[in-house]
Every structure is written in C-alpha cells, then in structure tokens.
C-alpha positions as CSV (number, residue, x, y, z in Angstrom):
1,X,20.0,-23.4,-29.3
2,X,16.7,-23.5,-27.0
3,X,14.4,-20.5,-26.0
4,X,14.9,-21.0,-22.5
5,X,13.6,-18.6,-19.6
6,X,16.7,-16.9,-17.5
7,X,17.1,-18.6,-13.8
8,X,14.7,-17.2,-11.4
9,X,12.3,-15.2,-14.1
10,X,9.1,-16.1,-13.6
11,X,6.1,-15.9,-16.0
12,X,4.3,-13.9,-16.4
13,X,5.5,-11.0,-14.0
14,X,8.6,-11.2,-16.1
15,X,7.9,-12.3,-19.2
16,X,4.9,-12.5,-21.8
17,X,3.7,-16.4,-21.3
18,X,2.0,-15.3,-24.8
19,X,5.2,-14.3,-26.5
20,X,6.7,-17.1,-24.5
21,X,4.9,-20.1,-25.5
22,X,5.4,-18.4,-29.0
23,X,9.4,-18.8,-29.3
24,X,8.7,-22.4,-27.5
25,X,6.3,-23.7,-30.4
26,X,8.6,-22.2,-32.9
27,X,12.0,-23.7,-31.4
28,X,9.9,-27.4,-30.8
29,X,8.0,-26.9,-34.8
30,X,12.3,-26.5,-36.0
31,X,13.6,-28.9,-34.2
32,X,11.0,-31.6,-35.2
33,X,10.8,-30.2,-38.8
34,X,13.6,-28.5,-39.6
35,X,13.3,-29.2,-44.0
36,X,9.6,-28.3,-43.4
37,X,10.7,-24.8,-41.4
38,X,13.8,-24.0,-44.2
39,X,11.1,-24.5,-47.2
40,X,8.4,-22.2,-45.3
41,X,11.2,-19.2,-45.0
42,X,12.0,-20.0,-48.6
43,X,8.9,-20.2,-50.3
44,X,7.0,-16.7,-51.5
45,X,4.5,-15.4,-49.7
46,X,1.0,-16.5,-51.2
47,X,2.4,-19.3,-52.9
48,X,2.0,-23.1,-53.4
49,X,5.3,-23.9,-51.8
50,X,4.2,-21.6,-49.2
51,X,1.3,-23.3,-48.6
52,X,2.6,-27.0,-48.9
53,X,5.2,-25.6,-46.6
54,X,2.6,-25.0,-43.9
55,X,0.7,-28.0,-44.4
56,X,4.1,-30.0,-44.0
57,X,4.5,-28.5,-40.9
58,X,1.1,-28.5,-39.4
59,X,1.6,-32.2,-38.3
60,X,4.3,-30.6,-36.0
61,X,1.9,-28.2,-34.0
62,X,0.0,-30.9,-31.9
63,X,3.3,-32.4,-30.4
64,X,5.1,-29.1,-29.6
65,X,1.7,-28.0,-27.7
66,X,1.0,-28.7,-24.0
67,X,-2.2,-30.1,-23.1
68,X,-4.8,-27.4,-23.4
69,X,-2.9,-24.8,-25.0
70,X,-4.1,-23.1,-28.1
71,X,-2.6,-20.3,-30.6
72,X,-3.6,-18.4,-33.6
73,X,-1.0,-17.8,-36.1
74,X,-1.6,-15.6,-39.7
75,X,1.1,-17.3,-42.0
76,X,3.4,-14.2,-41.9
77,X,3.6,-14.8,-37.9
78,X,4.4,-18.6,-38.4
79,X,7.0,-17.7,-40.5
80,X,9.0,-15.1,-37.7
81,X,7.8,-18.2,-34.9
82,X,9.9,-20.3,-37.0
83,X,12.9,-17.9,-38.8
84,X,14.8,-17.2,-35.0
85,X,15.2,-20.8,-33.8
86,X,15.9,-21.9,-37.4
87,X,18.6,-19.2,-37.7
88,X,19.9,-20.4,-34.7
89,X,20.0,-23.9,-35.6
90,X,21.1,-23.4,-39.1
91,X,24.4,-21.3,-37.4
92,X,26.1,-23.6,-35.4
C-alpha cells in the first residue's frame, strides 16, 4: 500500500498538499522504518520507549522529504502519520 493521489486530481484544488505531504512522509518514514514505526505505536505516550522510538525514526525524516519541504509534527501527530500506512503494511 501507497498514499497515492487519484488519476487526474490535482493539488491543491483537490486535495490538501498539507495533509498530502502528511500521509506521503508517513507511508515513506514506514516503509524505510518499519520496526522503528511498530515500536512508536507500541510504546506509551510520555515514555522512554516513546521517545527512543522517535529518535529511531528521526534518521528517516530527511530521506522521505523533498528538497525544501519542512513539517512540524507534536509526537501524538507522528504517531497517526505513521499508524495508517503501518496498518496497511502490517495487513497484507
């Protein structure tokens, strides 16, 4: 599974290219981590695993980025970037 846009939808008149790029950083951060993305969802909020979770996949962000592009995340958000495309991939 890839976030993909449908044929012929163009951003941003028909989609978010916020919310976009969103789902694309989360389904790249999976696919290159996908231990680092299963221990994040696992891990309780506040905690060390939590946090060695996100510093696992932090070395991910830079590659699944394009040129220029930046993001904010709070560490609940990085972990609903991350839970769809892991669901996906963990349910084939």
């Amino acid at each position: 599974w890839t976030f993909t846009l449908p044929a012929g939808a163009k951003p941003p008149a028909d989609y978010d290219t916020n919310s976009v790029g969103m789902r694309m950083l989360g389904d790249c951060v999976v696919r290159a981590n996908p231990q680092g993305a299963l221990a994040l969802i696992r891990a309780d909020r506040g905690s060390a695993a939590e946090s060695a979770a996100v510093n696992a996949l932090s070395g991910n962000f830079a590659s699944c980025l394009t040129t220029g592009q930046t993001f904010k995340l709070k560490r609940q958000d990085l972990r609903l970037v991350v839970a769809e495309p892991l669901y996906h991939m963990l349910s084939r």
